[in-house]
Gaussian input, Z-matrix of N, CA and C with variables (Angstrom, degrees):
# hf/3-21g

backbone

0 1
 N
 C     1     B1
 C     2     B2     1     A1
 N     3     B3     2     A2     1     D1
 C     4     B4     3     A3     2     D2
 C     5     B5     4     A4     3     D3
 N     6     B6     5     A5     4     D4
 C     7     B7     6     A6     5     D5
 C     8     B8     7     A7     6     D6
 N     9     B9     8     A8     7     D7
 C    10    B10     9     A9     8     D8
 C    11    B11    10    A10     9     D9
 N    12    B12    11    A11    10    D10
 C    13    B13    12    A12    11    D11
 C    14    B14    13    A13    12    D12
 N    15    B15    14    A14    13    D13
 C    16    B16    15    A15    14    D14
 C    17    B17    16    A16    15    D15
 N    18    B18    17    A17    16    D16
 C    19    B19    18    A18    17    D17
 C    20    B20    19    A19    18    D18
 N    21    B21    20    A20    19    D19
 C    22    B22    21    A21    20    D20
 C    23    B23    22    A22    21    D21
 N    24    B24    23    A23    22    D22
 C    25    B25    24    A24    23    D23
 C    26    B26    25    A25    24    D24
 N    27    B27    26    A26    25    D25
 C    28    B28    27    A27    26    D26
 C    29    B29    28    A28    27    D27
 N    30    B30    29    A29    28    D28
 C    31    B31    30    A30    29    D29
 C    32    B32    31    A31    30    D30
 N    33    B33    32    A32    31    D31
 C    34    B34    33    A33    32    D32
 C    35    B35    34    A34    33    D33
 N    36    B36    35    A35    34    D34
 C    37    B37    36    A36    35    D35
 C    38    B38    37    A37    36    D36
 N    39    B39    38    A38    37    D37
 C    40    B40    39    A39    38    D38
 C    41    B41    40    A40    39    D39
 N    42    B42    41    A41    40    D40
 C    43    B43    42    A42    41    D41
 C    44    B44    43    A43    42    D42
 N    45    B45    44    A44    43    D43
 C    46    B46    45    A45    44    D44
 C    47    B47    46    A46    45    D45
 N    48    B48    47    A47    46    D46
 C    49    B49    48    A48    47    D47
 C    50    B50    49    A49    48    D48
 N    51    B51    50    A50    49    D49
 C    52    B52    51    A51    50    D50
 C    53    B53    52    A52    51    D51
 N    54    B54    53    A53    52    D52
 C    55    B55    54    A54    53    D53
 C    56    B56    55    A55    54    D54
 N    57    B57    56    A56    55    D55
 C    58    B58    57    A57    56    D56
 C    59    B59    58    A58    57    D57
 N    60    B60    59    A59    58    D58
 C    61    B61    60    A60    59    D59
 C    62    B62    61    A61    60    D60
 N    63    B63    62    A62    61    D61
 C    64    B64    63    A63    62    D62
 C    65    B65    64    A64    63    D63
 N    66    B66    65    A65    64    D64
 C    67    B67    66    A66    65    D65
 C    68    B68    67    A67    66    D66
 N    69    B69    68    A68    67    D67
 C    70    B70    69    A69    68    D68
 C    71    B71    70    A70    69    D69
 N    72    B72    71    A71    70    D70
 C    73    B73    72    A72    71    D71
 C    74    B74    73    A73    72    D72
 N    75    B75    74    A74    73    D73
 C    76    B76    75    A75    74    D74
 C    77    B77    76    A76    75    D75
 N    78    B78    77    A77    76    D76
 C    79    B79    78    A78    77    D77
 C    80    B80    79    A79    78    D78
 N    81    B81    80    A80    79    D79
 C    82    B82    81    A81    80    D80
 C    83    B83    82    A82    81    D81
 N    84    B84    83    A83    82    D82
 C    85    B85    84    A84    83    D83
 C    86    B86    85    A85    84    D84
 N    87    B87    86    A86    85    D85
 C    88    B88    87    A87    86    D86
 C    89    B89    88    A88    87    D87
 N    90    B90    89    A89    88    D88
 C    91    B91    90    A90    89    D89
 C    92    B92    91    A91    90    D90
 N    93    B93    92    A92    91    D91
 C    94    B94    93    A93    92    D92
 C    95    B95    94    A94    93    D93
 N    96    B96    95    A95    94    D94
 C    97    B97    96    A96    95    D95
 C    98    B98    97    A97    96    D96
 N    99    B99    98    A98    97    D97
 C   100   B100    99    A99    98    D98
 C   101   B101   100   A100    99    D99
 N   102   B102   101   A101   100   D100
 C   103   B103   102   A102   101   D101
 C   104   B104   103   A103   102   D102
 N   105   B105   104   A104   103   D103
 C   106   B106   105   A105   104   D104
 C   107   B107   106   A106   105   D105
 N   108   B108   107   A107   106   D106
 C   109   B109   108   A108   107   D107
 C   110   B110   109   A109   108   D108
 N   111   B111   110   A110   109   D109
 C   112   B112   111   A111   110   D110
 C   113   B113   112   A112   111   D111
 N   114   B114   113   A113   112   D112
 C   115   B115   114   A114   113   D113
 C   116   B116   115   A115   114   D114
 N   117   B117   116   A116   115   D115
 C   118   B118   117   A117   116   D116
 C   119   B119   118   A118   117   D117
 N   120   B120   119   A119   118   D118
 C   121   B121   120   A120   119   D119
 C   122   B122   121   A121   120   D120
 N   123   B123   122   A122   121   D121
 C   124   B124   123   A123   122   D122
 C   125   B125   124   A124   123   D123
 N   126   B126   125   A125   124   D124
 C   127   B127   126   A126   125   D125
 C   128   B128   127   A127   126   D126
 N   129   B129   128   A128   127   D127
 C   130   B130   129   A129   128   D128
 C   131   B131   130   A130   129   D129
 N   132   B132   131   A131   130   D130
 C   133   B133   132   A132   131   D131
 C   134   B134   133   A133   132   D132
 N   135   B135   134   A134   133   D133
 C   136   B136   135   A135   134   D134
 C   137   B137   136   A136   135   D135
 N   138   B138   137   A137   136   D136
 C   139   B139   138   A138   137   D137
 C   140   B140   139   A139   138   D138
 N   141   B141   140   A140   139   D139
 C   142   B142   141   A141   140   D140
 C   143   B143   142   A142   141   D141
 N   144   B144   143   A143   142   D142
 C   145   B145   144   A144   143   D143
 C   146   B146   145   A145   144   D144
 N   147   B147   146   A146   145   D145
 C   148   B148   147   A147   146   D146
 C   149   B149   148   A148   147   D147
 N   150   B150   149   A149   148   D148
 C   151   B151   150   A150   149   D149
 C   152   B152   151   A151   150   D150
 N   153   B153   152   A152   151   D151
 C   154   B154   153   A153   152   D152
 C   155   B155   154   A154   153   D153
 N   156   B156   155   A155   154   D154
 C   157   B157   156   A156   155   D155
 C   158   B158   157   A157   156   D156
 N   159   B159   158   A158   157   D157
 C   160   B160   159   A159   158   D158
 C   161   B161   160   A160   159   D159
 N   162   B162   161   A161   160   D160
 C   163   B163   162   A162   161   D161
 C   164   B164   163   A163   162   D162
 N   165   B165   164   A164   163   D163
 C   166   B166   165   A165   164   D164
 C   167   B167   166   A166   165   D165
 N   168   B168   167   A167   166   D166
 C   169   B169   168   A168   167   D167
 C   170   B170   169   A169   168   D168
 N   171   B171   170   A170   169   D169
 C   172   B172   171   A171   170   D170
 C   173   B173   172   A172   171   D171
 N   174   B174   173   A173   172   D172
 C   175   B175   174   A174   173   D173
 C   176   B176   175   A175   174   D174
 N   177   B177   176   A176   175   D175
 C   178   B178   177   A177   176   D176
 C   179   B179   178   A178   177   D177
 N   180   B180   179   A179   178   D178
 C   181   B181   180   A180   179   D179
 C   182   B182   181   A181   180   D180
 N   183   B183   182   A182   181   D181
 C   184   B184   183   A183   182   D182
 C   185   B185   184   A184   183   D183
 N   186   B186   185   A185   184   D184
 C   187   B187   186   A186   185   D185
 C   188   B188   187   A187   186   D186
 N   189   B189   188   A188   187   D187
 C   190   B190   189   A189   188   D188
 C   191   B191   190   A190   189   D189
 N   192   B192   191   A191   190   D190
 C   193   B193   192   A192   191   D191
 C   194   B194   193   A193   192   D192
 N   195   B195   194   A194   193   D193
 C   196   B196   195   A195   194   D194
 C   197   B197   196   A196   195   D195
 N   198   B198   197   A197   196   D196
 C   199   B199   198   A198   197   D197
 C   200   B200   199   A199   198   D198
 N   201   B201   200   A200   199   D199
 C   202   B202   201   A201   200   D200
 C   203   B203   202   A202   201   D201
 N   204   B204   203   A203   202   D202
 C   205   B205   204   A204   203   D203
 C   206   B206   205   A205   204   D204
 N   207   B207   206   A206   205   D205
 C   208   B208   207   A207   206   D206
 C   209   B209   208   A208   207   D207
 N   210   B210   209   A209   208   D208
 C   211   B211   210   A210   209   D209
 C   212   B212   211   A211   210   D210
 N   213   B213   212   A212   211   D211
 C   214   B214   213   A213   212   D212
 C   215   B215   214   A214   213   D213
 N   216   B216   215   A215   214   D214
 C   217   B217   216   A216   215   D215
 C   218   B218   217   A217   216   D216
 N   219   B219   218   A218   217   D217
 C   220   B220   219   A219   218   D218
 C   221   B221   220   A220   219   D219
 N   222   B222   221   A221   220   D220
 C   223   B223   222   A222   221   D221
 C   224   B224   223   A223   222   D222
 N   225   B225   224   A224   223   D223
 C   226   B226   225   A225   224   D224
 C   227   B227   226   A226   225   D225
 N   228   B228   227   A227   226   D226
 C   229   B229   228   A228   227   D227
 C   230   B230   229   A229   228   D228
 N   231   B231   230   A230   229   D229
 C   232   B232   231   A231   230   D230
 C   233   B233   232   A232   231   D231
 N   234   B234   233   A233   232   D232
 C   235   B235   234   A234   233   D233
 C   236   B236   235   A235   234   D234
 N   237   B237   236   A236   235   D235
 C   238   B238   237   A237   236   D236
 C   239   B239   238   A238   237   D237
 N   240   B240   239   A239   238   D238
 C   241   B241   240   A240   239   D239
 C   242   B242   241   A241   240   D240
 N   243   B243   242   A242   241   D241
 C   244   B244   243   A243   242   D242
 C   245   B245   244   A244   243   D243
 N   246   B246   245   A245   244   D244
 C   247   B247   246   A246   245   D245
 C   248   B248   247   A247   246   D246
 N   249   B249   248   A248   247   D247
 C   250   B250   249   A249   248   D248
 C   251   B251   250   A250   249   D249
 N   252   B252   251   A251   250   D250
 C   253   B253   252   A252   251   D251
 C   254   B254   253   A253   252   D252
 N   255   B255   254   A254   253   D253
 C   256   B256   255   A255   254   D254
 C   257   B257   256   A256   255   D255
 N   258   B258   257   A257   256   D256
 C   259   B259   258   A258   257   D257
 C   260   B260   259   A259   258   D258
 N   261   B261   260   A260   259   D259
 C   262   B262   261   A261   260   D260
 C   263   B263   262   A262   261   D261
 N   264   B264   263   A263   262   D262
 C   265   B265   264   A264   263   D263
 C   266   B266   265   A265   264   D264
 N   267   B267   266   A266   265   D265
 C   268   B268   267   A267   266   D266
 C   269   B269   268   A268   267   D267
 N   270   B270   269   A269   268   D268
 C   271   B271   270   A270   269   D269
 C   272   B272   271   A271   270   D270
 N   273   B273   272   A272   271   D271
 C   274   B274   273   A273   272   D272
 C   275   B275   274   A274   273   D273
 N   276   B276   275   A275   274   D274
 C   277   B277   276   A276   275   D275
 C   278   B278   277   A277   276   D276
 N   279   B279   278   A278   277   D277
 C   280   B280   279   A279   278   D278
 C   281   B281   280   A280   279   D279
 N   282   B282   281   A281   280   D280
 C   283   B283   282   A282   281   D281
 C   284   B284   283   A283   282   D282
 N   285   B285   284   A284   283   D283
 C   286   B286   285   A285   284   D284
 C   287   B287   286   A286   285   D285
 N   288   B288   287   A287   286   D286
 C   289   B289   288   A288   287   D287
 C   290   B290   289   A289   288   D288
 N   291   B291   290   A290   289   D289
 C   292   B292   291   A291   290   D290
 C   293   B293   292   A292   291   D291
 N   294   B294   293   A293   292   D292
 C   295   B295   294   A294   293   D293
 C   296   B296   295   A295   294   D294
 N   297   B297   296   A296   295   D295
 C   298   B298   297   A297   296   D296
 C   299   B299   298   A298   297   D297
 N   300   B300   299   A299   298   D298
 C   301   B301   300   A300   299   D299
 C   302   B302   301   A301   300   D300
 N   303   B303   302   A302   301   D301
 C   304   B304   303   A303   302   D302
 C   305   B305   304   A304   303   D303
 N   306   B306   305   A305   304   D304
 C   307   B307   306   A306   305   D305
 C   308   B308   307   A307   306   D306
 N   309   B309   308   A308   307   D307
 C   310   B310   309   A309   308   D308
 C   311   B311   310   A310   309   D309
 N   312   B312   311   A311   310   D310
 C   313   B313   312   A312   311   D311
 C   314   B314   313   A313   312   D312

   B1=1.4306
   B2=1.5206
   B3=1.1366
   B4=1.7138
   B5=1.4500
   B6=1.8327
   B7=1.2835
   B8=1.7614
   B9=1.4931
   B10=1.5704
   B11=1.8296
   B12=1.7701
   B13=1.9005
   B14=1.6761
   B15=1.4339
   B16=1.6510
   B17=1.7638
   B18=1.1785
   B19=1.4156
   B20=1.4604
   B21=1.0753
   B22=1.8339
   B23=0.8897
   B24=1.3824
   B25=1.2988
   B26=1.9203
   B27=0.9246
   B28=1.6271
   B29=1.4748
   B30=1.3069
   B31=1.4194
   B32=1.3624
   B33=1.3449
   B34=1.3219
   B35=1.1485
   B36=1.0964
   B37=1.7751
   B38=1.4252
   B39=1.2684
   B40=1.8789
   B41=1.7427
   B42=1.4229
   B43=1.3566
   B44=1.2309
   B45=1.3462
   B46=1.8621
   B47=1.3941
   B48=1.3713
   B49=1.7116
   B50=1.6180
   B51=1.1685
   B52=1.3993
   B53=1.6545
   B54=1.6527
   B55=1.3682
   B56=1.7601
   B57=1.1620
   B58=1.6280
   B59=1.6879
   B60=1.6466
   B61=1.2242
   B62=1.5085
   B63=1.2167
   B64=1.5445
   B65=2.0631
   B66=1.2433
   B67=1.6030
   B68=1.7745
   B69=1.3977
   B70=1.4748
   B71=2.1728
   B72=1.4203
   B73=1.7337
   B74=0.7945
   B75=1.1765
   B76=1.7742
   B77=1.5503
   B78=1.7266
   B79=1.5937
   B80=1.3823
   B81=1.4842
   B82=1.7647
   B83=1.6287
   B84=1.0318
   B85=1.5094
   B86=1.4569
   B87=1.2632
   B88=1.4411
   B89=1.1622
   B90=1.4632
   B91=1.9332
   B92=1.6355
   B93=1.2870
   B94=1.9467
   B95=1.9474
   B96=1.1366
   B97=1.3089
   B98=1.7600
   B99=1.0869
   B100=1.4088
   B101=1.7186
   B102=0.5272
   B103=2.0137
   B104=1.5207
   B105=1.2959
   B106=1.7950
   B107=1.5996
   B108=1.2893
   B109=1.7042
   B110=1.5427
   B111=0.9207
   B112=1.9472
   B113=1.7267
   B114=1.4023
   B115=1.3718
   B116=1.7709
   B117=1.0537
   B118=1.3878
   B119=2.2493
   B120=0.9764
   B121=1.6330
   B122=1.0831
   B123=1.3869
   B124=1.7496
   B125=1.7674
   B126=1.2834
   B127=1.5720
   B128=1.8327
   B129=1.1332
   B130=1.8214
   B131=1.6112
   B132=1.3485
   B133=1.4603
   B134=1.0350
   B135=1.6592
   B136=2.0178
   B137=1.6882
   B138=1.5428
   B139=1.4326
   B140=1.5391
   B141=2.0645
   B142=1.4532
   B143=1.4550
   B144=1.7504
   B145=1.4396
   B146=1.9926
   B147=1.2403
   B148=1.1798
   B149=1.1569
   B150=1.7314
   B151=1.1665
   B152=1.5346
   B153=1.1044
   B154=1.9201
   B155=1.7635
   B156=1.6792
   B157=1.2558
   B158=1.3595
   B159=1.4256
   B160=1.5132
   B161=2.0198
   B162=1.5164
   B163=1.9188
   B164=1.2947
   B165=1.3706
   B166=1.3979
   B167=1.1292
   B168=1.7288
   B169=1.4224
   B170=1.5141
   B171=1.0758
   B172=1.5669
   B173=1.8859
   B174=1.3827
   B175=1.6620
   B176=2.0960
   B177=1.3072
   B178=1.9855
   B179=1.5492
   B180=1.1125
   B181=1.2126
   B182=2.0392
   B183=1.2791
   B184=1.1421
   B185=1.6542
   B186=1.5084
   B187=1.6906
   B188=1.0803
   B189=1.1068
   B190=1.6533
   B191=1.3416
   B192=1.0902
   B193=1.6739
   B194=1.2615
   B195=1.4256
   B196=1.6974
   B197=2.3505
   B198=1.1236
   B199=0.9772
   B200=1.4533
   B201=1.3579
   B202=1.6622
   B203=1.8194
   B204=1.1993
   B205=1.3451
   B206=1.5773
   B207=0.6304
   B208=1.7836
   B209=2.1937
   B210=1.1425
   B211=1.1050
   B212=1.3953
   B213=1.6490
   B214=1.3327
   B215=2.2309
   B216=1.3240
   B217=1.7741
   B218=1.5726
   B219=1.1996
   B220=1.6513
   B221=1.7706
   B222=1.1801
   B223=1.7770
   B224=1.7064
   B225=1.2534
   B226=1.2437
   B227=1.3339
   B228=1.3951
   B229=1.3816
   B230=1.0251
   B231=1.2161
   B232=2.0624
   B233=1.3595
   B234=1.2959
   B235=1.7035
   B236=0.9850
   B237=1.6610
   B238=1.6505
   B239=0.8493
   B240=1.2764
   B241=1.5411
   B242=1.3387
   B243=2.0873
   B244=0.9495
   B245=1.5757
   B246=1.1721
   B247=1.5676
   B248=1.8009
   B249=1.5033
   B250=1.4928
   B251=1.5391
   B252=1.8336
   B253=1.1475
   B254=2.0288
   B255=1.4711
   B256=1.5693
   B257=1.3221
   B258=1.2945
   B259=1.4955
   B260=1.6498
   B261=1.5306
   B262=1.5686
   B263=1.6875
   B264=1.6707
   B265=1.3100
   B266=1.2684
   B267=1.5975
   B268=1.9750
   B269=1.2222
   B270=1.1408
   B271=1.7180
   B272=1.4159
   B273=1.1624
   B274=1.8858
   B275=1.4436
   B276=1.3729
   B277=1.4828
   B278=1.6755
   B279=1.3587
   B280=1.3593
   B281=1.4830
   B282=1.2968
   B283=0.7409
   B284=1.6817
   B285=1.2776
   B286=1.3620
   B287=1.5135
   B288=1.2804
   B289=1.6649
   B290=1.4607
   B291=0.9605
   B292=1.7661
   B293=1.2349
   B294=1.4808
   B295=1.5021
   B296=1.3287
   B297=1.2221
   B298=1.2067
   B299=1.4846
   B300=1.7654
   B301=0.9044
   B302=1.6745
   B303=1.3568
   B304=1.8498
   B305=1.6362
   B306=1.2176
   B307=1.7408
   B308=1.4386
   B309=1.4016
   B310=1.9289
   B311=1.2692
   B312=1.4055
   B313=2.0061
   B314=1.9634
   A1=107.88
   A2=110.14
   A3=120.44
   A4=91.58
   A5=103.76
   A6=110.13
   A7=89.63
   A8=97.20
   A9=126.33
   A10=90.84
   A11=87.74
   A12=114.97
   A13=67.27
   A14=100.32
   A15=127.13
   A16=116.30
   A17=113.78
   A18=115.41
   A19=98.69
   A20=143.58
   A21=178.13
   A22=107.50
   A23=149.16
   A24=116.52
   A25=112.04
   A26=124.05
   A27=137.58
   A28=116.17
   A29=115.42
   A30=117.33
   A31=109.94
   A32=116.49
   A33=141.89
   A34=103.16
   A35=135.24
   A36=143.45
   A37=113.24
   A38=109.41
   A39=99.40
   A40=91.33
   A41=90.64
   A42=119.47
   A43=108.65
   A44=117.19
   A45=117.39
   A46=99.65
   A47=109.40
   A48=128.18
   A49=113.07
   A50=96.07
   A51=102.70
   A52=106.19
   A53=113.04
   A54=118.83
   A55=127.97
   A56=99.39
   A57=92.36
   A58=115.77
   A59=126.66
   A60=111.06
   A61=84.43
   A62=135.64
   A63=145.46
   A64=93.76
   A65=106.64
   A66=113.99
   A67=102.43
   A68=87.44
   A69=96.79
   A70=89.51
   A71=91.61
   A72=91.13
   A73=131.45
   A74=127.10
   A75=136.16
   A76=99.13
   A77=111.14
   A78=102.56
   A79=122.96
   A80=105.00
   A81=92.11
   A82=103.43
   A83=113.00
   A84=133.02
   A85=107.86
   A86=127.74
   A87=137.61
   A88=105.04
   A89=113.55
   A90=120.57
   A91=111.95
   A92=119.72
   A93=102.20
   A94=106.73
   A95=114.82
   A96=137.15
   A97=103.17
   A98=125.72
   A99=126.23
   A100=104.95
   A101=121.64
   A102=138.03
   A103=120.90
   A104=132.65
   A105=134.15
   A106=78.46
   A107=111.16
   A108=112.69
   A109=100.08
   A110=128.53
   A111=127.40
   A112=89.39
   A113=111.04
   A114=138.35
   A115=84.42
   A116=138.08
   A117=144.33
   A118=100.17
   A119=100.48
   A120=115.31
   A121=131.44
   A122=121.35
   A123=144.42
   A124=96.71
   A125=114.06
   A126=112.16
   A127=103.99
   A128=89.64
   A129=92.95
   A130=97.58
   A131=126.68
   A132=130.82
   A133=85.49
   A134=98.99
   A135=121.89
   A136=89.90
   A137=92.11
   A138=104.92
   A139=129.09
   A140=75.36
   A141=114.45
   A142=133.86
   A143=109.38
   A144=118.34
   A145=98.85
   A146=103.59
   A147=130.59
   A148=108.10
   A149=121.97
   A150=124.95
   A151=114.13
   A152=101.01
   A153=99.71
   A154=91.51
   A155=85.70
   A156=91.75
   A157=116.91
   A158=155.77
   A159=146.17
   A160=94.89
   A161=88.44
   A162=101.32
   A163=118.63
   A164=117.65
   A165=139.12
   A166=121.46
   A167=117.76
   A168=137.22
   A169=103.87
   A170=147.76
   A171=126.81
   A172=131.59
   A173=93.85
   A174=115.79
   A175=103.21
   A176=77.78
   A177=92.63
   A178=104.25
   A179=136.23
   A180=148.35
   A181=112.07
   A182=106.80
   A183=100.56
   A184=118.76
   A185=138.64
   A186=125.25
   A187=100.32
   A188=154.94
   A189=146.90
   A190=132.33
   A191=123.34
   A192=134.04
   A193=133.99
   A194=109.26
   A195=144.37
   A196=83.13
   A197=126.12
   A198=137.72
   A199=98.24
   A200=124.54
   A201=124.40
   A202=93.70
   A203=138.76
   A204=128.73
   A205=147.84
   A206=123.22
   A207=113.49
   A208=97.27
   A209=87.52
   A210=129.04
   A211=131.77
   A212=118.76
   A213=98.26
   A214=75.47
   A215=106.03
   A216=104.56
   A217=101.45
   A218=97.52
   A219=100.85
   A220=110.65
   A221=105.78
   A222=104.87
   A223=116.70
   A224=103.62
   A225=105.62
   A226=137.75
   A227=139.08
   A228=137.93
   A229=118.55
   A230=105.66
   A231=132.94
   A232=102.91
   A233=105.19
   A234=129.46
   A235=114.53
   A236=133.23
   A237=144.34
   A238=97.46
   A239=106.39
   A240=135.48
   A241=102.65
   A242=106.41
   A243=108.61
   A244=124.12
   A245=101.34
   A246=125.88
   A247=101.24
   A248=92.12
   A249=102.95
   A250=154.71
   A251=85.07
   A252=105.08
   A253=108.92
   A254=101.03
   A255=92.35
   A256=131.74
   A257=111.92
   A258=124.04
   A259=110.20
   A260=103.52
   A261=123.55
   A262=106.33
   A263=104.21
   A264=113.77
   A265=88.28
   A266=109.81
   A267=104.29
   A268=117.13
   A269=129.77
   A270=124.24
   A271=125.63
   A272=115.55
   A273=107.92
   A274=92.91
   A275=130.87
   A276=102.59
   A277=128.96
   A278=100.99
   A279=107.66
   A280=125.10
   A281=127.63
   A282=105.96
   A283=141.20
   A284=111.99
   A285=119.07
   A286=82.40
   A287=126.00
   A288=117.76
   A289=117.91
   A290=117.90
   A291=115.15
   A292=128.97
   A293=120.85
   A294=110.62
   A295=97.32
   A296=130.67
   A297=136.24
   A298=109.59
   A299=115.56
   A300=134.31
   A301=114.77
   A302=121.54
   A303=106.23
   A304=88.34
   A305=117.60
   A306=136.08
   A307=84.67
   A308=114.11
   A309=116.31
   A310=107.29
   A311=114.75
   A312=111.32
   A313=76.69
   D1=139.53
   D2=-174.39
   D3=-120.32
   D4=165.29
   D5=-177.22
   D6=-149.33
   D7=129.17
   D8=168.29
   D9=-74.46
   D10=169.72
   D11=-160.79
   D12=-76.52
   D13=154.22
   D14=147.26
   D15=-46.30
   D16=151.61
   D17=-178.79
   D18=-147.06
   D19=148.98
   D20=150.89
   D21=-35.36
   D22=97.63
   D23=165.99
   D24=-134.53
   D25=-154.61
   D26=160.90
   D27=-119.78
   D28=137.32
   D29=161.95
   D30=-105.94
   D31=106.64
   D32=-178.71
   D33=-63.53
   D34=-62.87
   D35=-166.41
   D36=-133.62
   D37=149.42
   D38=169.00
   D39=-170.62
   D40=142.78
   D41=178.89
   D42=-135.26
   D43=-167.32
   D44=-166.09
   D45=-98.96
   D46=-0.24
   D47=-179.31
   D48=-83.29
   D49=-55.12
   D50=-162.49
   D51=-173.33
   D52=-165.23
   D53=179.13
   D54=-162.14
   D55=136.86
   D56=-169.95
   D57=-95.48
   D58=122.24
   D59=-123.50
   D60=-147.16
   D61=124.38
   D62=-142.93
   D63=-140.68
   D64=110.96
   D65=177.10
   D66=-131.53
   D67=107.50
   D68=178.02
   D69=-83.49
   D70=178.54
   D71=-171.80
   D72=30.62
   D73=47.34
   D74=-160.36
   D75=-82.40
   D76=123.83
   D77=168.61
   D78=-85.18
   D79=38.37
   D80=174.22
   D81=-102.71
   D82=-156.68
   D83=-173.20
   D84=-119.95
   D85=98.83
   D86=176.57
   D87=0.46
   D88=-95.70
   D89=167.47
   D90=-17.35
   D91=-40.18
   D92=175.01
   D93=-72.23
   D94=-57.52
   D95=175.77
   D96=-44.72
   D97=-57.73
   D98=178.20
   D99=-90.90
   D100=57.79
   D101=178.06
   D102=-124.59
   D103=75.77
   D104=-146.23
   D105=-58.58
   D106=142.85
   D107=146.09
   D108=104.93
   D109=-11.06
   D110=-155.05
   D111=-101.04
   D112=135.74
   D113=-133.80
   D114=-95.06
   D115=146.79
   D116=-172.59
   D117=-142.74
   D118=136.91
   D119=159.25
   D120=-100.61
   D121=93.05
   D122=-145.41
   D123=-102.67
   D124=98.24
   D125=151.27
   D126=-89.32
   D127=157.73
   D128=178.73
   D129=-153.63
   D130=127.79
   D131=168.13
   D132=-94.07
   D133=135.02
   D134=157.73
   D135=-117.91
   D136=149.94
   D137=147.09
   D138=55.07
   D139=-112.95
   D140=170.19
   D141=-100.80
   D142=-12.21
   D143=179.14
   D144=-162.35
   D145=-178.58
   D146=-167.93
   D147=-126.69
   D148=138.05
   D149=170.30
   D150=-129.23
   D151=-179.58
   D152=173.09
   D153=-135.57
   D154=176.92
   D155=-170.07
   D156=-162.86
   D157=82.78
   D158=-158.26
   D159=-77.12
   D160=98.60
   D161=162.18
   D162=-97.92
   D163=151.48
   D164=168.20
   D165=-106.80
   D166=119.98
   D167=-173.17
   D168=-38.30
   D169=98.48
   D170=152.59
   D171=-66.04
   D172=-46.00
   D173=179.06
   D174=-156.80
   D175=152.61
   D176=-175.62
   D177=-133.00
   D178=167.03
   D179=163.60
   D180=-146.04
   D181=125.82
   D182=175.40
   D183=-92.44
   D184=149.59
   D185=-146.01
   D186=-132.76
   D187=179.40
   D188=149.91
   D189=89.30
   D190=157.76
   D191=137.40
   D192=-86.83
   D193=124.71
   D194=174.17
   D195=32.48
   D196=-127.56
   D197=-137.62
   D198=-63.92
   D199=-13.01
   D200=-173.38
   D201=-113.61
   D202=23.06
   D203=137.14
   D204=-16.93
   D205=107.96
   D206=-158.12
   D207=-140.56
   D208=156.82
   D209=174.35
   D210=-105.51
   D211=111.79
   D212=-150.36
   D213=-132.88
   D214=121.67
   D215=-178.82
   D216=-120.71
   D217=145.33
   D218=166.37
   D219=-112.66
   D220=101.87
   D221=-175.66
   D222=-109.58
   D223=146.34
   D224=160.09
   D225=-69.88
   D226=-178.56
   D227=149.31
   D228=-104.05
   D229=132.82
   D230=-153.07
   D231=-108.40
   D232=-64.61
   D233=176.27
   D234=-130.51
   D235=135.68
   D236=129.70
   D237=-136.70
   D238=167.35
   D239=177.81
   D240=-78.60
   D241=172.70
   D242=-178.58
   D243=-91.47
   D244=6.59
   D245=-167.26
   D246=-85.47
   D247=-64.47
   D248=162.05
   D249=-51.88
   D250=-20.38
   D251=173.54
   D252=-80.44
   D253=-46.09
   D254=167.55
   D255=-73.28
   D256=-0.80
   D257=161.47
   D258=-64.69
   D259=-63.64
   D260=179.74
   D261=-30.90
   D262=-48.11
   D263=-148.55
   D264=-78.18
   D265=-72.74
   D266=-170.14
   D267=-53.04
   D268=-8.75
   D269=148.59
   D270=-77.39
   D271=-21.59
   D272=165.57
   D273=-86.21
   D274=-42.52
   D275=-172.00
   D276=-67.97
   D277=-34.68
   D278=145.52
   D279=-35.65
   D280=-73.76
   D281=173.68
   D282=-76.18
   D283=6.00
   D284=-164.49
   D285=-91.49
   D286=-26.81
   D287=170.85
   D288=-76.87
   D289=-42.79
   D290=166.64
   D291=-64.83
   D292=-6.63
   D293=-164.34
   D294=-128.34
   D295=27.45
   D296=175.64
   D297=-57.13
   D298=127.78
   D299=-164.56
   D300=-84.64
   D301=122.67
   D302=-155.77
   D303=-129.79
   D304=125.90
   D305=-166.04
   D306=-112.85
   D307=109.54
   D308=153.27
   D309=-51.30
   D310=163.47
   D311=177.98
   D312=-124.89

């Protein structure tokens, strides 16, 4: 197993599924980044802790003009741990309790 330079990114969305994951300046090469299935190494800061994560490309979209280019992937989860995984969890449940959505009548 080889490992490409680190890249920047945002985690837009995340579920216990997967995550939607936005890398402006991305140092890969279009063709790795647009490749369904090609194995990615996901750190993500929450909160209170940090996890990792080995994701799989599902769909990509490329965004922008020339120097404001971005990268927008929707990936699955391939691999985490089990440590990480109860991290993952008490942070969606957390938040699935705080962000409760409240409609005036």
């Amino acid at each position: 197993m080889s490992y490409s330079p680190s890249s920047r990114g945002h985690c837009e969305t995340i579920s216990k599924f997967g995550m939607g994951l936005s890398l402006v300046g991305a140092r890969f090469a279009e063709a790795e980044l647009a490749r369904i299935g090609r194995l990615l190494l996901v750190r993500v800061a929450l909160p209170d802790s940090t996890i990792e994560a080995v994701v799989s490309i599902l769909n990509h979209r490329r965004l922008g003009e020339k120097s404001k280019r971005k990268w927008l992937l929707g990936v699955s989860l391939y691999q985490i741990t089990d440590e990480d995984t109860v991290l993952l969890e008490a942070y969606l449940d957390l938040r699935a309790k705080s962000d409760r959505l409240i409609i005036p009548h």
